[in-house]
C-alpha positions as a printed Julia matrix, in Angstrom:
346×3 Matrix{Float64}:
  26.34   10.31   47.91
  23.23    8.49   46.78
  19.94   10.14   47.34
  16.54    7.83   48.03
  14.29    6.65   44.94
  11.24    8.22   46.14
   7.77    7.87   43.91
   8.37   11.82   43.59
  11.66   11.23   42.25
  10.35    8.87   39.81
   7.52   10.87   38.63
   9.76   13.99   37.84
  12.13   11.35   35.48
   8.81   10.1    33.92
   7.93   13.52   33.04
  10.81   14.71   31.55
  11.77   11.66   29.84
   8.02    9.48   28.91
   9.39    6.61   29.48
   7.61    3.84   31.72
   7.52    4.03   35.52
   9.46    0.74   36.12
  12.14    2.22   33.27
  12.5     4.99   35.66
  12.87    3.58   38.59
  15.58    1.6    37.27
  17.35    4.15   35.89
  17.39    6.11   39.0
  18.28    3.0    41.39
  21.4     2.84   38.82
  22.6     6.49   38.79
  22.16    6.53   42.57
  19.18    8.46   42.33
  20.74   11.63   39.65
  17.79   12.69   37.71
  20.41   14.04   35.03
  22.38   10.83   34.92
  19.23    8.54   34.75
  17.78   10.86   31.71
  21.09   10.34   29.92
  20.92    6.42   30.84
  17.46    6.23   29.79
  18.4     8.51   26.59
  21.47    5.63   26.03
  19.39    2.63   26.78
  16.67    3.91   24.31
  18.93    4.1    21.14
  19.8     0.3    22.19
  16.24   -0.87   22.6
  15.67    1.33   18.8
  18.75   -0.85   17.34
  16.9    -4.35   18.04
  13.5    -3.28   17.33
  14.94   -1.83   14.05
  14.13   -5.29   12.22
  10.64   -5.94   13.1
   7.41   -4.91   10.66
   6.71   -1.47   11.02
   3.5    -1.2     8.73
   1.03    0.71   10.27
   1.34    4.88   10.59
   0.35    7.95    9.36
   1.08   10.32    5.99
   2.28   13.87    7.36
   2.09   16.89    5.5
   3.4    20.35    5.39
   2.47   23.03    2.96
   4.44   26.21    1.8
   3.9    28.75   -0.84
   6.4    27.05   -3.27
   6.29   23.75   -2.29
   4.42   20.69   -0.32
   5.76   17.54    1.49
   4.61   14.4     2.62
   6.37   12.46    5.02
   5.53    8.37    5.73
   6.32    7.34    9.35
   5.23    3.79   10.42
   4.61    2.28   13.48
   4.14   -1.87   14.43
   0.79   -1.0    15.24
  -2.1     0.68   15.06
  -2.41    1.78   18.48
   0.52    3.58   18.08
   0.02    5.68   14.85
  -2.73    7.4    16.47
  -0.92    8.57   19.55
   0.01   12.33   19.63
   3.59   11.68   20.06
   3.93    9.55   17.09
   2.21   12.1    14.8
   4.18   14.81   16.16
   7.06   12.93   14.58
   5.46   12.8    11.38
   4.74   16.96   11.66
   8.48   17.51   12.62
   9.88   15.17    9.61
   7.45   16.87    7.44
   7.92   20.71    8.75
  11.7    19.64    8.65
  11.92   18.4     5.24
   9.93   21.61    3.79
  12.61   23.91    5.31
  16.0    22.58    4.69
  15.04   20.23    1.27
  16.96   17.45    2.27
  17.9    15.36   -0.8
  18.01   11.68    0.8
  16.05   10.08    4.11
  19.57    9.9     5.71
  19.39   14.15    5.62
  16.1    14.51    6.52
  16.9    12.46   10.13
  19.82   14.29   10.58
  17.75   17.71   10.39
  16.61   19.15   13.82
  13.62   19.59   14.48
  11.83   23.0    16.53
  12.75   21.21   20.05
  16.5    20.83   19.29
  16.65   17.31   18.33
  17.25   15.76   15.53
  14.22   13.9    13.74
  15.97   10.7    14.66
  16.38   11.33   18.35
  13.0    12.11   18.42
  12.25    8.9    16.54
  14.41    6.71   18.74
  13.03    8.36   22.0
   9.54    6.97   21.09
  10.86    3.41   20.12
  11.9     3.23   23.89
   9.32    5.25   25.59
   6.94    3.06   23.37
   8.59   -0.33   22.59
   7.48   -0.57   19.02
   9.49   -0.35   15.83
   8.8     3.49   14.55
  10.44    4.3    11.56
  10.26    7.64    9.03
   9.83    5.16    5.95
   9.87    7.83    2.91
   9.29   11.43    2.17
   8.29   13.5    -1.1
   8.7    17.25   -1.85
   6.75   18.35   -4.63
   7.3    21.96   -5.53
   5.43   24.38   -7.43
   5.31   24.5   -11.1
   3.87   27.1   -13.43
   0.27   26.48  -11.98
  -1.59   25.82   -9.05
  -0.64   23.14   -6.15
  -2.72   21.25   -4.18
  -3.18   18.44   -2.06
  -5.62   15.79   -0.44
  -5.63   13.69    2.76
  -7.51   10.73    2.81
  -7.6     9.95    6.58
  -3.69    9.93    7.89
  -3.28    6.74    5.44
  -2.89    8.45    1.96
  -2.1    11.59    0.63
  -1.82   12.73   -3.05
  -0.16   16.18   -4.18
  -0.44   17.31   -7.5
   1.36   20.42   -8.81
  -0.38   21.74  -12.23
   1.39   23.79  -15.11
  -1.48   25.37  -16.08
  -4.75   25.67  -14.56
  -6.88   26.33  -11.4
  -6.64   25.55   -7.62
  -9.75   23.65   -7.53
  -8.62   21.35  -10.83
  -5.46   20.61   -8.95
  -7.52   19.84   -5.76
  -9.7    17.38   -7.49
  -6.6    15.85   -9.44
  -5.27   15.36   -6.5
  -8.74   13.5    -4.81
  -8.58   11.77   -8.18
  -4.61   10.23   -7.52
  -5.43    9.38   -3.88
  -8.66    7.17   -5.29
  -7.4     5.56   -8.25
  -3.38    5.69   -7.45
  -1.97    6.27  -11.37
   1.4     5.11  -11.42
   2.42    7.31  -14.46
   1.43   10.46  -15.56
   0.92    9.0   -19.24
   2.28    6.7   -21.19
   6.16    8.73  -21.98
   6.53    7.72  -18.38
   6.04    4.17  -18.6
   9.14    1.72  -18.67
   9.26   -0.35  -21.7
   9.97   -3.58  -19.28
   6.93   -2.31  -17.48
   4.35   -2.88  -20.57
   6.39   -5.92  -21.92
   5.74   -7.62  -18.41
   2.34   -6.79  -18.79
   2.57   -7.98  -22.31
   3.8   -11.62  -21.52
   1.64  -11.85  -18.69
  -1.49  -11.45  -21.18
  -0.15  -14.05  -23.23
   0.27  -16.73  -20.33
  -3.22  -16.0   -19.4
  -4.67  -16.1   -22.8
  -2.57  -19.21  -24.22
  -3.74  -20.72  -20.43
  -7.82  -20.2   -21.37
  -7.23  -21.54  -24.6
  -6.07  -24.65  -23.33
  -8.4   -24.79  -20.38
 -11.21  -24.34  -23.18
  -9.91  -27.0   -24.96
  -9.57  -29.58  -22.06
 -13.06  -28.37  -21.19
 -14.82  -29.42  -24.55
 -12.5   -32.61  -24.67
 -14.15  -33.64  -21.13
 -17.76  -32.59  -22.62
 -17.09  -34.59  -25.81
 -16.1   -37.53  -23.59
 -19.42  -37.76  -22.34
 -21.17  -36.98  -24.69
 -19.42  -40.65  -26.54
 -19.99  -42.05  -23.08
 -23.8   -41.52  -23.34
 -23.92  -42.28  -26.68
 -23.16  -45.77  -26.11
 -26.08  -46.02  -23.24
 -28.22  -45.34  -26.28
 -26.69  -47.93  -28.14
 -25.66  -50.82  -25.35
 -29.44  -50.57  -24.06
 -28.63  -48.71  -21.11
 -31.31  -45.58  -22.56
 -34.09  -48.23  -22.79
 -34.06  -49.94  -19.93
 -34.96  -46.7   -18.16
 -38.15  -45.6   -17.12
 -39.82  -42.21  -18.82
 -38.89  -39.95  -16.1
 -35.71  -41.63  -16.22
 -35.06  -41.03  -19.74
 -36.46  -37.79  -19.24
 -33.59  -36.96  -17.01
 -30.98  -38.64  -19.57
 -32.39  -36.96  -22.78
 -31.95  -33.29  -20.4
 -28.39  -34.16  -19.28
 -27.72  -35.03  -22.71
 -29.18  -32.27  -24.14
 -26.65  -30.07  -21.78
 -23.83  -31.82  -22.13
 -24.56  -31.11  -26.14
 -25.29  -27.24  -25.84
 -22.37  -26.79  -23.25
 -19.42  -29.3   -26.07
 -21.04  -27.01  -28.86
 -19.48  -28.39  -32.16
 -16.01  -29.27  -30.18
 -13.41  -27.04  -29.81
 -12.75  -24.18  -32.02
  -9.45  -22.34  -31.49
  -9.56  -18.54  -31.93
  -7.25  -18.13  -34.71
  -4.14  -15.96  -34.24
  -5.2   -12.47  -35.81
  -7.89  -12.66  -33.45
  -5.92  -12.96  -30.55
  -3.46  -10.34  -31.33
  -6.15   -7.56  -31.38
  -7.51   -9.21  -27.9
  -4.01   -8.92  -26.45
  -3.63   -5.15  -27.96
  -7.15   -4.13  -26.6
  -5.48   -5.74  -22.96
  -2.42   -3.72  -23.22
  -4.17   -0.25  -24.49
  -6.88   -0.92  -21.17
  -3.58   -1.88  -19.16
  -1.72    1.57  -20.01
  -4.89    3.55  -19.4
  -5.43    1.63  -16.01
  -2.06    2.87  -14.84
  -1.65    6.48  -16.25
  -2.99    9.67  -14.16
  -4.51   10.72  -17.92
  -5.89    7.29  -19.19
  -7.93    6.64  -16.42
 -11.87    7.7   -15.74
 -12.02   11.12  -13.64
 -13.16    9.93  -10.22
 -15.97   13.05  -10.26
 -16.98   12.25  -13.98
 -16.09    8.62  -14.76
 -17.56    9.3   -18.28
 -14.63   11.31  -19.35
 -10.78   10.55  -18.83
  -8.7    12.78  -17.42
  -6.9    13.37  -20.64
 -10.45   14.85  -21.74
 -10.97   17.47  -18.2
  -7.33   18.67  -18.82
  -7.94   19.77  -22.57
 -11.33   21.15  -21.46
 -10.01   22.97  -18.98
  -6.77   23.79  -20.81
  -4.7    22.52  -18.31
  -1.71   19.78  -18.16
  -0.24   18.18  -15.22
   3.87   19.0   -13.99
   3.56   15.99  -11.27
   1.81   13.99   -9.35
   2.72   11.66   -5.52
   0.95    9.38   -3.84
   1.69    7.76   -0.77
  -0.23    5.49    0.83
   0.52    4.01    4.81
   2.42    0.56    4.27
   2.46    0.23    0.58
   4.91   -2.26   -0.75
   5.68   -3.54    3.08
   5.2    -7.07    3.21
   3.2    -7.53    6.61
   3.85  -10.66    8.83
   1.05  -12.92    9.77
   1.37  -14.09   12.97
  -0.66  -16.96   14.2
  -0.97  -16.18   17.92
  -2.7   -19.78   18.24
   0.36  -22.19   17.09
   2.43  -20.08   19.37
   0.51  -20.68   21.97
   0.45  -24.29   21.0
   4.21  -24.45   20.57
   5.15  -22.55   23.99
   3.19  -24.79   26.36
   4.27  -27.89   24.49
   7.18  -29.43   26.72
């Protein structure tokens, strides 16, 4: 026997379950008005809806953390929009992943979904319960657990968009705080330069070469142009072109002339090749230090390195993570215009 979908009936099912009023309604019209049946429905119907959202941008969200006396973890979860990272719910996901992932370990993002969180469920039945309650694409993107070394760990939060933790061998809390200010600022890829890939400085390396090889030849097609006219007003001296002008005309002429001289120089010179190998070095060497926690300026002192603070304050890094909200996610421009345009066109 059915019993009546009554508003009272639907607000109970919205309140256990968050999803929408019109979900619920549905849901209870289908189970003939079981508020156990229509949860599980709605529970059912949710993983679907998370399925086909599953393959649209999810670049927004927050960085979660949770810190322990051995260890700290950061946990990215990203949402479609905006909006939605800074609901409670979604964050709460991020605090479970993260709280989850700092008990158990888990060694892959496939193990840290399957954990369960303080409520029971796992971290991805919480996650797909949002994706239907909410009707974006959420997604736990990435996690980090960076444990303890012989020294001091610490951590920084810019906003909920990035966090940096860096764990020291030696040396003091605050050092390892401001390291870790420093990494969310300047985002080092490598600690120093044992870390970096070979491929990654010989891509840097041919890139430098294009460019330079490219400003050569732009600075030769530049003076060729200059020389050009400089033969091209030349011959208004000598066809009578010069004379026939007024004085403030050949005022004007004898300036542009005198520019287009200064700017052709004595033609084009090219730099010779010894030259251009320390030029390319000096790129490389600024290149490595751009991109290594050590190389680069200290974000509090930009007129020492960080190489410098740590051997002033006798102290070397174990590691260092950054993760920033949406980083390497290719977002998808939407022009809400040419839709528009495209679905009223018959």
């Amino acid at each position: 026997m059915s019993t009546p979908v009554t508003a009272a009936l639907v607000k109970e099912l919205r309140d256990r379950t968050g999803a929408g009023m019109s979900d619920c309604k549905k849901a209870l019209e289908a189970t003939g008005g079981n508020v156990d049946a229509a949860a599980e429905k709605l529970r059912v119907d949710g993983m679907a809806k998370a399925d086909k959202k599953g393959s649209r941008t999810a670049a927004e969200g927050v960085i979660s953390i949770a810190v322990g006396a051995d260890a700290i973890v950061l946990v990215e979860t990203n949402s479609e929009t905006d909006f939605v990272s800074k609901g409670d719910d979604f964050k709460a996901l991020g605090d479970a992943a993260a709280k989850a992932a700092l008990a158990a370990r888990p060694a892959a993002l496939a193990d840290l979904l399957a954990l369960k969180a303080a409520d029971g469920q796992t971290i991805e039945e919480i996650r797909r319960g949002l994706v239907a309650k909410i009707g974006e694409n959420i997604t736990v993107r990435r996690f980090e657990i960076i444990e303890k070394a012989a020294g001091p760990i610490s951590y920084y939060l810019h906003g909920s968009k990035i966090g940096a933790v860096v764990a020291l061998n030696t040396g003091d809390e605050e050092l390892a705080r401001d390291l870790a200010m420093h990494v969310a600022a300047s985002a080092p890829r490598f600690l120093d330069t044992t870390q970096i890939p070979a491929e990654v400085v010989e891509a840097e390396k041919r890139v430098i070469e294009e460019t330079m090889a490219r400003e050569q030849a732009e600075a030769q097609a530049e003076s060729d142009r200059f020389g050009g006219f400089l033969k091209e007003m030349d011959a208004e001296r000598s066809n009578g072109h010069y004379d026939s002008l007024d004085a403030e005309g050949k005022k004007n002429w004898d300036d542009e002339y005198a520019g287009v001289k200064k700017k052709f120089g004595g033609g084009y010179k090219p730099k010779p090749a010894e030259i251009l190998a320390k030029m390319a070095t000096g790129k490389i060497a600024k290149f490595v230090n751009d991109i290594t926690l050590v190389g680069q300026p200290f974000v509090k002192d930009p007129d020492q390195t960080v190489e410098k603070l740590l051997k002033a304050k006798n102290a070397s890094v174990a590691r260092f993570v950054r993760l920033a909200v949406g980083e390497g996610i290719e977002k998808k421009t939407t022009d809400f215009a040419a839709e528009v345009a495209a679905a009223t066109q018959v």
